[in-house]
C-alpha positions, 0 to 999 in steps of 0.5 A: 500500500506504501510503495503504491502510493509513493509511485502515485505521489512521483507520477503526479509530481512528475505529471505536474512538473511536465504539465508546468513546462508545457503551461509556461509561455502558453499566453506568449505562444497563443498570442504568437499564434493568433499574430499569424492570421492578422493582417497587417502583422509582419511574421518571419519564420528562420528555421535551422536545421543540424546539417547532418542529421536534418533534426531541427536545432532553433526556431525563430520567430519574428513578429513585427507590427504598428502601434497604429495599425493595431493599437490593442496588440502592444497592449495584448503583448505586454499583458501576454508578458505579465502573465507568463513572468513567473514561469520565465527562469530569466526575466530583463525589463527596463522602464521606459516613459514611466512604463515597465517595458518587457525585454526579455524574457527566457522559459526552459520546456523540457530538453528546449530553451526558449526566449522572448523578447521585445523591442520597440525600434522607433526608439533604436531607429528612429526617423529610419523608414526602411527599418520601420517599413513593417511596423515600429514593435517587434516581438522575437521567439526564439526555441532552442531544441535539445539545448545543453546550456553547459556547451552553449555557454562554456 
């Protein structure tokens, strides 16, 4: 009857631990998502691959919009942010205007690293047409599969 119930014990906590990773950035990931399908959202896709095995290695996902052609979407993002902030093993935020802004935000999901971050470019290139063609908020998702933080990192 112990050794039962300790095995059920372990599973749920290993079921819950699991469960947590896959819940981690489930907001930044729906709101990615639904960035797909909008118009006037710019969404740029690189996928890298290893070359010998052909398995994928990272995913990068860029999301770039104006504030004025989808003026609820920052605030979407920024709510999206917050939500997901205590999942987040690593968390960047700087205060611009009064307003605390994400930067960064880092996730670890199983064997797979992944990291937001977000970026108004009007501020970094400003006056830079080409630069702001696609819109001036820019939010990056970037998934590292089978990430070994000791070999990236030294």
């Amino acid at each position: 009857m112990k050794t039962r119930n300790l095995i059920l014990t372990a599973a749920l906590l290993v079921t819950g631990s699991w469960a947590g990773d896959l819940l981690a950035q489930a907001n930044l990931n729906a709101l990615m998502k639904k960035c797909e399908s909008m118009e006037k959202v710019s969404v740029d896709v690189i996928y890298d691959k290893d070359r010998k095995t052909k398995k994928p290695v990272k995913e990068v996902t860029t999301i770039t919009f104006s504030k004025k052609d989808n003026p609820k979407l920052l605030d979407e993002f920024l709510n999206a942010f917050r939500k997901d902030k205590e999942a987040a093993y690593k968390v960047i935020e700087s205060k611009t205007d009064g307003k605390v802004m994400p930067s960064f935000y880092r996730f670890a999901v199983g064997t797979s690293d992944i990291s937001f971050s977000l970026d108004d470019l009007d501020k970094k290139f400003k006056g830079n047409e080409y630069l702001l063609r696609n819109g001036e908020i820019q939010v990056t998702k970037i998934e590292r599969f089978d990430f070994k933080e000791e070999s990236e990192w030294g």
